[in-house]
FIMIMI-119821 format. One record per residue (C-alpha): residue number from 1; residue in one letter; x, y, z. Coordinates in nm, 4 decimals. Example, Ala and Ser with C-alpha at 12.3 -4.5 7.8 and 13.67 -1.06 7.14 Angstrom:
- 1 A 1.2300 -0.4500 0.7800
- 2 S 1.3670 -0.1060 0.7140
# end
This chain:
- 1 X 0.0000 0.0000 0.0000
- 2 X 0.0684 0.3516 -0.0784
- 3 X 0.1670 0.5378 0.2729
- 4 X 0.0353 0.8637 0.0509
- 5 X -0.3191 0.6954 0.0450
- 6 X -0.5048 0.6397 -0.2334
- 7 X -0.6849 0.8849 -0.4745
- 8 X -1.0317 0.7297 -0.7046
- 9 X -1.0657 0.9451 -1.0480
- 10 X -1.4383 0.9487 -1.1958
- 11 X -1.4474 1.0109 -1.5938
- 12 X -1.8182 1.1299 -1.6273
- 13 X -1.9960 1.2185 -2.0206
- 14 X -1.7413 1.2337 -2.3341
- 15 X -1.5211 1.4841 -2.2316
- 16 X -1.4883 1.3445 -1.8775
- 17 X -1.4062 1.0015 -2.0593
- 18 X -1.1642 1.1281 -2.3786
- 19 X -1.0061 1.3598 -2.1020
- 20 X -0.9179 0.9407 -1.9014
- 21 X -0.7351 0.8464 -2.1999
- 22 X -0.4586 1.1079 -2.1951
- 23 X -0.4317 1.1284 -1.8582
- 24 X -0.4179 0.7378 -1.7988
- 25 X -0.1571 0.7163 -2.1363
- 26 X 0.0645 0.9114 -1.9034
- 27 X 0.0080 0.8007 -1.5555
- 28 X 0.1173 0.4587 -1.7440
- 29 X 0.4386 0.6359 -1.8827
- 30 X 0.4672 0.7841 -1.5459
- 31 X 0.4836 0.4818 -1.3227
- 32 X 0.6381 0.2559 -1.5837
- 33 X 0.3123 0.0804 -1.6695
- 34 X 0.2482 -0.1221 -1.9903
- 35 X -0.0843 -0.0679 -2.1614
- 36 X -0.2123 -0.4586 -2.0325
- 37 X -0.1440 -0.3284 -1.6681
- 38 X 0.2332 -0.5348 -1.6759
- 39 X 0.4483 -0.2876 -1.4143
- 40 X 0.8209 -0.3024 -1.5988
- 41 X 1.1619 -0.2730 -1.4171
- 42 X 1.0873 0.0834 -1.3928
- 43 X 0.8316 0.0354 -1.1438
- 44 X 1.0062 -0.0199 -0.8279
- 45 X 0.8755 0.1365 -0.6425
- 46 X 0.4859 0.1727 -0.4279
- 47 X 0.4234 0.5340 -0.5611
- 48 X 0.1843 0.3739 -0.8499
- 49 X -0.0625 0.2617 -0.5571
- 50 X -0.2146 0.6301 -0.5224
- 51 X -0.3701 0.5527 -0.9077
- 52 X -0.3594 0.1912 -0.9695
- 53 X -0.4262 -0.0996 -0.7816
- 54 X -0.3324 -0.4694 -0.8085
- 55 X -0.5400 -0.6787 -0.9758
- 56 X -0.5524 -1.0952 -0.9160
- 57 X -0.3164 -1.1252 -1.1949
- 58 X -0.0241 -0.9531 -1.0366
- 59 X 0.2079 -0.7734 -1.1351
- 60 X -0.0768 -0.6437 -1.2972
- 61 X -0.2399 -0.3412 -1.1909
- 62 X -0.5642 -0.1587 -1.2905
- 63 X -0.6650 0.2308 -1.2204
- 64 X -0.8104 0.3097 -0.9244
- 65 X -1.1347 0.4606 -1.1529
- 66 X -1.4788 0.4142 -1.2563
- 67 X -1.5777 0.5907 -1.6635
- 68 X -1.9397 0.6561 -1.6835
- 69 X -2.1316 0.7929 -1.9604
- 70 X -2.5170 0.7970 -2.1006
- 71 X -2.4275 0.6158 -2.4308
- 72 X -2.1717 0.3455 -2.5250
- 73 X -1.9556 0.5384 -2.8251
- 74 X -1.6622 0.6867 -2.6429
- 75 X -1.6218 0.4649 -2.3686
- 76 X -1.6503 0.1484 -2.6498
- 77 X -1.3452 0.3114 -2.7964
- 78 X -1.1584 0.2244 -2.4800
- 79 X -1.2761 -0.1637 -2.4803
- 80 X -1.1482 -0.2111 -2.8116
- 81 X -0.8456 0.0197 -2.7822
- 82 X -0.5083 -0.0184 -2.7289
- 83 X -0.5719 -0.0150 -2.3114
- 84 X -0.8643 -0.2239 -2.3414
- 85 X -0.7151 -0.4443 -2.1323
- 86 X -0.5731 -0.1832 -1.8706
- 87 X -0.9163 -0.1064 -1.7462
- 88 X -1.0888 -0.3276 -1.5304
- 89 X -1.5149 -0.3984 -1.7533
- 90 X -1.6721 -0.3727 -1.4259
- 91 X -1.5501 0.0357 -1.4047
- 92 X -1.6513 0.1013 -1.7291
- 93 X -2.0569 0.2184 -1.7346
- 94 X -2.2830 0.3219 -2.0144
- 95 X -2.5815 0.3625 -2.0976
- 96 X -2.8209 0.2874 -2.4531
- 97 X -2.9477 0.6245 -2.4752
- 98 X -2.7798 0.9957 -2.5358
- 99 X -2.8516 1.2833 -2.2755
- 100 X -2.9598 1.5328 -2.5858
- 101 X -2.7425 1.8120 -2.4624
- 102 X -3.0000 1.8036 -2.1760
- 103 X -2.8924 1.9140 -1.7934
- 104 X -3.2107 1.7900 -1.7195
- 105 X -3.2666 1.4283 -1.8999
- 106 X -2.8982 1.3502 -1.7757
- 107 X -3.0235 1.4935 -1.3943
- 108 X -3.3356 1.2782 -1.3693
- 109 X -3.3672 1.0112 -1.6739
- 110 X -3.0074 0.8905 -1.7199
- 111 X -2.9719 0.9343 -1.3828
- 112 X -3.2026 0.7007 -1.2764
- 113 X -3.0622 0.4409 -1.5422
- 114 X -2.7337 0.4473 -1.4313
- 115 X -2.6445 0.6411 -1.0875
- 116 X -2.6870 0.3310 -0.8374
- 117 X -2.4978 0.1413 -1.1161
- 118 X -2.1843 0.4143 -1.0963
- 119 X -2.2326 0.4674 -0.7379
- 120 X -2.2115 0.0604 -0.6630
- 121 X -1.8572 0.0627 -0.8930
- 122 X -1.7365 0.3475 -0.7344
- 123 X -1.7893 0.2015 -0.4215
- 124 X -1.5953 -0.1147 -0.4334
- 125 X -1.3070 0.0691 -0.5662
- 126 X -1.3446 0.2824 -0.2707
- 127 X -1.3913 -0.0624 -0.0473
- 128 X -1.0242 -0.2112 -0.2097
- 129 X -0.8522 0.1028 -0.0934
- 130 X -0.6612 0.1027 0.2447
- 131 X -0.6456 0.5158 0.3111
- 132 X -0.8807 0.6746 0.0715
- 133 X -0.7801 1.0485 0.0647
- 134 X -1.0423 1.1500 -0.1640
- 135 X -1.1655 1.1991 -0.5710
- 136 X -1.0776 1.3460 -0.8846
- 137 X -1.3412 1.4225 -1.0909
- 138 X -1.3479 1.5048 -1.4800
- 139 X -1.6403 1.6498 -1.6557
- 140 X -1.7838 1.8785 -1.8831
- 141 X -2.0538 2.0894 -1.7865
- 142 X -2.2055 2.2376 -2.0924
- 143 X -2.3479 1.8982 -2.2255
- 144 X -2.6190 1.6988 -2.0549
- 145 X -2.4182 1.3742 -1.9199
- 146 X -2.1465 1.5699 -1.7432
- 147 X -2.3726 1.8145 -1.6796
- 148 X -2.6934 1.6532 -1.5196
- 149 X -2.6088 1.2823 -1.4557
- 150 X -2.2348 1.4302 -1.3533
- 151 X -2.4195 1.6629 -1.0773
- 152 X -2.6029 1.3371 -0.9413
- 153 X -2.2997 1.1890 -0.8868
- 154 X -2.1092 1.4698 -0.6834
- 155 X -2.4249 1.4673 -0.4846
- 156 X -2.3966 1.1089 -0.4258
- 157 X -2.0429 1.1167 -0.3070
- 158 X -2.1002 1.3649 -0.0437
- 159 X -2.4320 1.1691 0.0451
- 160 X -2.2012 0.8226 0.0744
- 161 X -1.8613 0.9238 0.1901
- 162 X -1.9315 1.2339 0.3992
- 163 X -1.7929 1.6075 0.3716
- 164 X -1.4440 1.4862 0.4790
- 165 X -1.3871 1.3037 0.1971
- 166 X -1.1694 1.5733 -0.0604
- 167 X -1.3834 1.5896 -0.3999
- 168 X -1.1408 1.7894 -0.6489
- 169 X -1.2723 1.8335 -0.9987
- 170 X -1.2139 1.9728 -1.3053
- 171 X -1.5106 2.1192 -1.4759
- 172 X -1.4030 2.1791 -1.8788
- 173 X -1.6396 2.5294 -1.9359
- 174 X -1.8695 2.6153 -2.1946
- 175 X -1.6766 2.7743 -2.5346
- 176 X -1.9146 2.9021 -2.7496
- 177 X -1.7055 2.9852 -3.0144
- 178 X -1.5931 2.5492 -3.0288
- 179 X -1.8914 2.3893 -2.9968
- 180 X -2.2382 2.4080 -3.2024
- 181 X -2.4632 2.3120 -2.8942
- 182 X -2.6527 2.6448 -2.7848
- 183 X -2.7864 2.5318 -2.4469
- 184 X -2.4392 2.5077 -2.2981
- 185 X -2.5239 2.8206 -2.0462
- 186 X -2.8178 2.6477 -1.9327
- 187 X -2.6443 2.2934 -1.8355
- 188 X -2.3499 2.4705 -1.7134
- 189 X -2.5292 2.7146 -1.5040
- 190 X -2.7733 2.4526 -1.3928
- 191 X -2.4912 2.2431 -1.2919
- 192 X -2.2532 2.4443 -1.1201
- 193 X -2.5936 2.5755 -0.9077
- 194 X -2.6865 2.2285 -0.8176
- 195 X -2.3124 2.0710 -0.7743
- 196 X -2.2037 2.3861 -0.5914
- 197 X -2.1757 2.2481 -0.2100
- 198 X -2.0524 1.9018 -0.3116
- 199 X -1.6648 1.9972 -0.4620
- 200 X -1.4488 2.1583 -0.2737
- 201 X -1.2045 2.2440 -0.4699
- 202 X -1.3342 2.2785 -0.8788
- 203 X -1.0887 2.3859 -1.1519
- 204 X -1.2288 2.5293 -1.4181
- 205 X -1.0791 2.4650 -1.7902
- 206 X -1.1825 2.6578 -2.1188
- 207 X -1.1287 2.4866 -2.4307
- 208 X -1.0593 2.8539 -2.5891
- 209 X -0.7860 2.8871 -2.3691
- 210 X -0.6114 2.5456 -2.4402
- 211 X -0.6692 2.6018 -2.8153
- 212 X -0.4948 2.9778 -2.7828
- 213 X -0.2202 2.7978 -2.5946
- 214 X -0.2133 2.5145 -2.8688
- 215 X -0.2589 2.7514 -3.1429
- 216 X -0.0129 3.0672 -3.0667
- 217 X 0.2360 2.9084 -2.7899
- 218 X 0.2630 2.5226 -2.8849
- 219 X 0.2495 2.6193 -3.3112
- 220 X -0.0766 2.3923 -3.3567
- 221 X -0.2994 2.5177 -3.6528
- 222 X -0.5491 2.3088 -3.5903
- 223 X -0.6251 2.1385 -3.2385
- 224 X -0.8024 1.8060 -3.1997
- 225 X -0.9280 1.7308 -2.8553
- 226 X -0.6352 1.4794 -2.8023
- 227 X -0.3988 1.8055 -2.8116
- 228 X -0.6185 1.9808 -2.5726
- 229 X -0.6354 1.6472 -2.3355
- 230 X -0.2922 1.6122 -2.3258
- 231 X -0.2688 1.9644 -2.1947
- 232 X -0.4675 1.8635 -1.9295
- 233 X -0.2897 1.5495 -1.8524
- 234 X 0.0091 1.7289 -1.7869
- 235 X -0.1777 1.9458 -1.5873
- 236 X -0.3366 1.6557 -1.3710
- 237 X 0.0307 1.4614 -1.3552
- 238 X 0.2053 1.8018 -1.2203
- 239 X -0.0786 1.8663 -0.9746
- 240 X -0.0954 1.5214 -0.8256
- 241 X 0.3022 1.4724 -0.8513
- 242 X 0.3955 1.5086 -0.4672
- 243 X 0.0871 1.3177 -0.3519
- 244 X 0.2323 1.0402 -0.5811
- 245 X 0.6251 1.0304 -0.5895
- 246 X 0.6930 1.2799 -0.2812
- 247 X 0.9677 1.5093 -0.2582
- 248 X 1.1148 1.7787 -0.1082
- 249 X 0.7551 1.8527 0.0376
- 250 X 0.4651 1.7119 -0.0735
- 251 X 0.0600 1.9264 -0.0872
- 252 X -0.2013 1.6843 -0.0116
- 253 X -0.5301 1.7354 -0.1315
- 254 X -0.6464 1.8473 0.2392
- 255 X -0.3964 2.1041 0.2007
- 256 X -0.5093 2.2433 -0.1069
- 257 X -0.8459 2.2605 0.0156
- 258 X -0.7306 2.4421 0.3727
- 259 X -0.4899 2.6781 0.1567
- 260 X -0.6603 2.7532 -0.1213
- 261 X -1.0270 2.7893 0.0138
- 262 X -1.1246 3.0753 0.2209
- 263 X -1.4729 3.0377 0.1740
- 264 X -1.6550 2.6875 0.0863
- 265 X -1.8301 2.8970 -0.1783
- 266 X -1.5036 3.0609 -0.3277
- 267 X -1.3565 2.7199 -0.4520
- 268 X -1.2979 2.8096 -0.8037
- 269 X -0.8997 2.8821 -0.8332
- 270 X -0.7187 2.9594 -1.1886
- 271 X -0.4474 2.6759 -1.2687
- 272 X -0.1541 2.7758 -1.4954
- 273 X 0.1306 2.5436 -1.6071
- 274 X 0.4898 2.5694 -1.7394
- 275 X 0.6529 2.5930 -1.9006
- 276 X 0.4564 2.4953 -2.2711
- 277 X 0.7463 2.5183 -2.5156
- 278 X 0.6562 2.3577 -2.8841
- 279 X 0.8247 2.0358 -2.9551
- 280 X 1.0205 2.1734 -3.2639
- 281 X 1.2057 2.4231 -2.9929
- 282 X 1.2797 2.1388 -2.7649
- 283 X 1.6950 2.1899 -2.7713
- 284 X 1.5865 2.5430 -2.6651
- 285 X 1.4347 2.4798 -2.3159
- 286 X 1.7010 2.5134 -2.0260
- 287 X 1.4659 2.7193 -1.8064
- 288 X 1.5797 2.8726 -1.4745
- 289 X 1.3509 2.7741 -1.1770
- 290 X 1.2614 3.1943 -1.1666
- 291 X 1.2044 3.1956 -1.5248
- 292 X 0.9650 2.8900 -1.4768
- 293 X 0.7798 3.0487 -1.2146
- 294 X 0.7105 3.3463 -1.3898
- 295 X 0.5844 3.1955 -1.6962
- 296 X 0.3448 3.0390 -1.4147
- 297 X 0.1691 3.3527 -1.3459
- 298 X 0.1651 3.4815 -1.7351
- 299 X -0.2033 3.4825 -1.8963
- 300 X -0.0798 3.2843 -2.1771
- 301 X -0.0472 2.9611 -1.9547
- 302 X -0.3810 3.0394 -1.7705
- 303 X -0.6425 2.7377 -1.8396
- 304 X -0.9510 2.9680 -1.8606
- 305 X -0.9501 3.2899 -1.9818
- 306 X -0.9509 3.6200 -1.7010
- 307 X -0.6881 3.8313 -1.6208
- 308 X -0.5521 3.8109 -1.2557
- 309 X -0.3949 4.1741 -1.2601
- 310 X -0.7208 4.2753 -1.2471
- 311 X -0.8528 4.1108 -0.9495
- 312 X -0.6517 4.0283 -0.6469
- 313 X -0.5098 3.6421 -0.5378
- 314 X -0.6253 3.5057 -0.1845
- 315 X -0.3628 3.2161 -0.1961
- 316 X -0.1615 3.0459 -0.4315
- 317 X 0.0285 2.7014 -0.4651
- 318 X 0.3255 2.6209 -0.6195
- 319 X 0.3654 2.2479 -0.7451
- 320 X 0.7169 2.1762 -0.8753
- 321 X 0.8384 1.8830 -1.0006
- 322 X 1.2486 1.7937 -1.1080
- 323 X 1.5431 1.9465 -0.9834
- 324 X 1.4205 2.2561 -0.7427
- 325 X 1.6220 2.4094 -0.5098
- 326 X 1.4381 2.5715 -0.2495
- 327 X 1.6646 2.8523 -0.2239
- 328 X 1.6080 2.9320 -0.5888
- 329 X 1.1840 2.8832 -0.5223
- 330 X 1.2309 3.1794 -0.2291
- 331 X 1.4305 3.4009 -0.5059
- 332 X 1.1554 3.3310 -0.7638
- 333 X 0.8898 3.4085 -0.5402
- 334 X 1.0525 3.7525 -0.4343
- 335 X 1.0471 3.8694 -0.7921
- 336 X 0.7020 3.7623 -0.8395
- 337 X 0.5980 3.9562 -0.5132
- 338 X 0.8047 4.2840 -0.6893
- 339 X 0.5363 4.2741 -0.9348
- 340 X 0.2860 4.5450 -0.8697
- 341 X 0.0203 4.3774 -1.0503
- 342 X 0.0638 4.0892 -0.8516
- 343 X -0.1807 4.1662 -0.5088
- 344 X -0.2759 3.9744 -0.2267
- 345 X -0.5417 4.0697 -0.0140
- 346 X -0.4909 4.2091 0.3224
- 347 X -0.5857 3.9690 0.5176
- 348 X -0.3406 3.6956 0.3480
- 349 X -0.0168 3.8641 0.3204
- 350 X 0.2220 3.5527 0.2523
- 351 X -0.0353 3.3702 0.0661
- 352 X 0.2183 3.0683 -0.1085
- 353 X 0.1946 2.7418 -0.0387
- 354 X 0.4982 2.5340 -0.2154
- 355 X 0.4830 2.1067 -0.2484
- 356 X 0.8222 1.9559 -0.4726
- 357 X 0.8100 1.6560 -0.6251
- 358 X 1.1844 1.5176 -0.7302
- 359 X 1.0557 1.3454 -0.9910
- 360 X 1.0487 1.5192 -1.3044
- 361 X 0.8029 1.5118 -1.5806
- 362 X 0.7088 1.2706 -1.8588
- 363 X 0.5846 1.3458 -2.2192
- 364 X 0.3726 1.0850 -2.4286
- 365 X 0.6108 1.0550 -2.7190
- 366 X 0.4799 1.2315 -3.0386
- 367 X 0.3022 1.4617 -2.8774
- 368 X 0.3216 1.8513 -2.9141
- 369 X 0.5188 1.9383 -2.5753
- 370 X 0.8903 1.9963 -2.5725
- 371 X 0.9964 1.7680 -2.3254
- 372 X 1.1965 1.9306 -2.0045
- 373 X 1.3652 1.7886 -1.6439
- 374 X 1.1452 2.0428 -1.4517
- 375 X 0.7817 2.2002 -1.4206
- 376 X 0.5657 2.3887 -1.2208
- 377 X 0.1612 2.4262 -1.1823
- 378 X 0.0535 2.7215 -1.0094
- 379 X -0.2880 2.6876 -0.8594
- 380 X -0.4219 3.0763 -0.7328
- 381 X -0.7574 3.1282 -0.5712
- 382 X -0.7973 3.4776 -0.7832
- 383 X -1.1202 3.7052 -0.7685
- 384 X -1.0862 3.7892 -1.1266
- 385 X -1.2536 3.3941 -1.2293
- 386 X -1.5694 3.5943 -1.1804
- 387 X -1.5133 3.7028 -1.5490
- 388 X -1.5563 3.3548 -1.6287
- 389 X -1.8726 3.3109 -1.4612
- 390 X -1.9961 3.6847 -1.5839
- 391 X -1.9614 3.5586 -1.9180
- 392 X -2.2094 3.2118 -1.8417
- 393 X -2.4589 3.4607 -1.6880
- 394 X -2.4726 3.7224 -1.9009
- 395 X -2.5340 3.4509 -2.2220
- 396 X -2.7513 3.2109 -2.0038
- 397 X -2.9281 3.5206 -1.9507
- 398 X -2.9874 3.6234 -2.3694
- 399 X -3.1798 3.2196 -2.4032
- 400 X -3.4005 3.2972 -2.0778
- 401 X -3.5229 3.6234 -2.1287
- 402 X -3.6677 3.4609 -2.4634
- 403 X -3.7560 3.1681 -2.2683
- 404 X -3.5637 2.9816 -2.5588
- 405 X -3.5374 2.5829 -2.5341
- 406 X -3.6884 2.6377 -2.1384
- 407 X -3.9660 2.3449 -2.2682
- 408 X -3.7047 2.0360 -2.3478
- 409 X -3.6052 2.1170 -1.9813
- 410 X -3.9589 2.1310 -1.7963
- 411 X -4.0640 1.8559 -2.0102
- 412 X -3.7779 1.6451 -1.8655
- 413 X -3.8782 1.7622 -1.4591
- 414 X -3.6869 2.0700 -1.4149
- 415 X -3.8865 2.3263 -1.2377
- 416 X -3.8380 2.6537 -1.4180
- 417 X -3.8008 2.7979 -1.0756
- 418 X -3.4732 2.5983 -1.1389
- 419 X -3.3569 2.8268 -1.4026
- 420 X -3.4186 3.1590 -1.1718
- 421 X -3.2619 3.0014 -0.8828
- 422 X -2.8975 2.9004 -1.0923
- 423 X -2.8460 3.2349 -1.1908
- 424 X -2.9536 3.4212 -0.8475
- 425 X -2.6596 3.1472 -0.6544
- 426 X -2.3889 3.2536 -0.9667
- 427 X -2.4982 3.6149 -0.9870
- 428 X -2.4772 3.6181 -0.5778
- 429 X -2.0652 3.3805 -0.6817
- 430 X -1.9907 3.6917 -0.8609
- 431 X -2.0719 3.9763 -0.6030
- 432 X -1.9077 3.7014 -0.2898
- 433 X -1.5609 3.7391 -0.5356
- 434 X -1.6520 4.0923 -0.5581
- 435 X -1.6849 4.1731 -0.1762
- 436 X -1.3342 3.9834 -0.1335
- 437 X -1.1969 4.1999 -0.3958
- 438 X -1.2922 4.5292 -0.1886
- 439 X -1.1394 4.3802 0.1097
- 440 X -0.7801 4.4708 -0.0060
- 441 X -0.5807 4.7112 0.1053
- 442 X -0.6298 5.0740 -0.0951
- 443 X -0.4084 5.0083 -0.3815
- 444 X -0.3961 5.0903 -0.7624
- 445 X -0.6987 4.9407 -0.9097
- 446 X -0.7481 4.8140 -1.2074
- 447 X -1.0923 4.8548 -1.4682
- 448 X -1.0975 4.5507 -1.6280
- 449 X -1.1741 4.5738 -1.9890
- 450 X -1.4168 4.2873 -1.9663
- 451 X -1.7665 4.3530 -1.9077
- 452 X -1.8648 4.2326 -1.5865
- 453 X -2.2031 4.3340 -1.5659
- 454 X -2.4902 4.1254 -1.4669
- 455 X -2.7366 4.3827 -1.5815
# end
């Protein structure tokens, strides 16, 4: 057994599940893992235990994960796939029937096809773990699975394991300008309103801002979701690094939660990674640990799309992984804390957590990353996200005032109470970020460009 403890991720809808399979191609790199489960020579070590788990064939292992979705398509990908035999059939759930873009069919219909099914396999993957620390959830929350049958499930979990069990998740956001479906403000609204008291910490990722990064930093003309996932996966490795292979020191998820979270309601932080240098400029990346940092606080390696200078931080954390010396972290962090658009509220004045992990990163051959010894993922609980959540309202707000599409809804239970209830709880989000935002110290503000208004 792991002495970290272990750590269950739940894929939910297509995005939740096509997210898995980058993430899982390089926890296998990772951890020296062959795609039937077969650990290698590399493997020597327990530090695989926080993901995977031992099945009856050892040394085989299996993740420690349960992929649900409404309809068979993407996850029947996996089963015939080239990890087909990586994932255990039992943690793999679908359904016959599509959720129709619908918060509401996925809430009540799917859900009541296949929540006691997902909540029974996530259960006795929870009952073969020895120190469950808590779960990583993946969804999208502008289509109806990840949406509505995704929101059933957080509720579950915090019905069945209790608030002390950590719920992390990362929510991939509505982009308009990507995707054809035009109800994506209702699900998303709907299901950040109901799902609001069961994460507590949610990380929100815009596919507009991994394409930008794909597009203008990584020299990607044309993203397919597998670039975008493997963003993310590097993302998710880097962030659970020191909970897996330790270090130097190591951020549980308890600690994120108790650093990062002032208020249960103000869970949302900004994640940035670095660096993202394109593969073809790979004998060009010899980046000093300060240099690293920076790039951690820069716009262009944000994974949703606000502007920080123009709101103020309440904590960050600093996950490094490779060779770190913490005497070149404290230098880095003074020259970020020069910065005069860099502001911490008053009543959080030191406001960084650090966790090192010695190990340093992996890269999925072929992919569009230049690889490097060292990394960092910033994680900063920043009052400007309530851009991101002004935008939802304020288009969420264009369909309801014409009542547009409100029918396929009602006609599949939601109240349309429902609808006026969501945005009240995200329009009150907004102002809570706004009244932190006041709280700092009298200081050069900022208008930001954006519009903000809720009007």
């Amino acid at each position: 057994m792991s002495g970290k403890g272990e750590i269950i991720q739940i894929h939910i809808g297509q995005a939740g599940v096509q997210i898995a399979n980058a993430c899982w191609e390089l926890f296998c790199l990772e951890h020296g893992i062959l795609a039937n489960g077969r650990l290698t020579q590399s493997s020597m070590d327990d530090s695989f235990l926080t993901f995977f788990e031992f099945t009856s064939h050892q040394p085989c292992v299996q993740p420690r994960l349960v992929m649900i979705d409404t309809e068979p398509t993407v996850i029947d990908e996996i089963r015939t796939g080239s990890y087909r035999n990586l994932f255990h059939p039992d943690t793999l759930i679908t359904g016959k029937d599509d959720s129709g873009s619908n918060f509401a069919r996925g809430y009540n219909l799917m859900a009541s096809e296949l929540l006691d099914r997902s909540m029974n396999a996530i259960r006795r993957v929870a009952d073969r773990c020895r120190n469950l620390r808590g779960f990583l959830v993946f969804r999208a929350i502008g289509g109806g699975s990840g949406s509505g049958l995704g929101t059933r499930i957080m509720e579950r979990l915090v019905e069945d394991f209790g608030k002390k069990m950590t719920v992390v998740e990362f929510l991939v956001y509505p982009s308009p300008s990507i995707s054809p479906v035009i109800v994506e403000p209702y699900n998303a609204l709907l299901a950040a309103h109901f799902s609001m008291d069961c994460a507590d910490v949610s990380f929100i990722v815009d596919n507009e801002a991994l394409y930008d990064i794909c597009a203008n930093t990584l020299n990607v003309p044309a993203p397919t979701y597998t670039n975008l996932n493997r963003i993310i996966a590097q993302v998710v490795s880097s962030f659970t690094a020191s909970q897996r292979f330790g270090g130097g020191s190591t951020v549980s998820f308890q600690e994120l939660q108790t650093n990062l979270v002032p208020y249960p309601r103000i869970h949302y932080p900004l994640i940035n990674y670095a660096p993202l240098v394109p593969i073809s400029h790979s004998q060009f990346v010899n980046m000093s640990t300060a240099q690293l940092t920076g790039q951690c606080f820069q716009m262009s390696n944000q994974m949703v799309r606000c502007n920080p200078s123009h709101g103020k931080y309440m904590a960050s954390v600093l996950l490094y992984r490779g060779d770190i010396a913490p005497n070149e972290i404290n230098t880095a962090l003074e020259n970020i804390k020069r910065n005069r658009s860099f502001r911490f509220v008053d009543w959080s004045p030191t406001g960084f957590k650090i966790g090192v992990s010695n190990m340093p990163p992996y890269y999925v051959p072929g992919g569009d990353l230049a690889p490097t010894n060292r990394a960092c993922v910033a994680i900063s609980n920043n009052t400007n996200i309530r851009i991101a959540w002004c935008r939802l309202v304020n288009k969420f707000d264009k369909l309801y005032q014409r009542r547009a599409f409100v029918y396929h809804y009602v006609g599949e239970g939601l109240e349309e109470g429902n609808f006026n209830e969501a945005s009240e709880n995200i329009c009150q989000l907004v102002h809570d970020y706004l009244e932190v935002d006041a709280s700092a110290p009298a200081s050069r503000r900022d208008t930001d460009p954006e519009d903000d208004s809720l009007d």
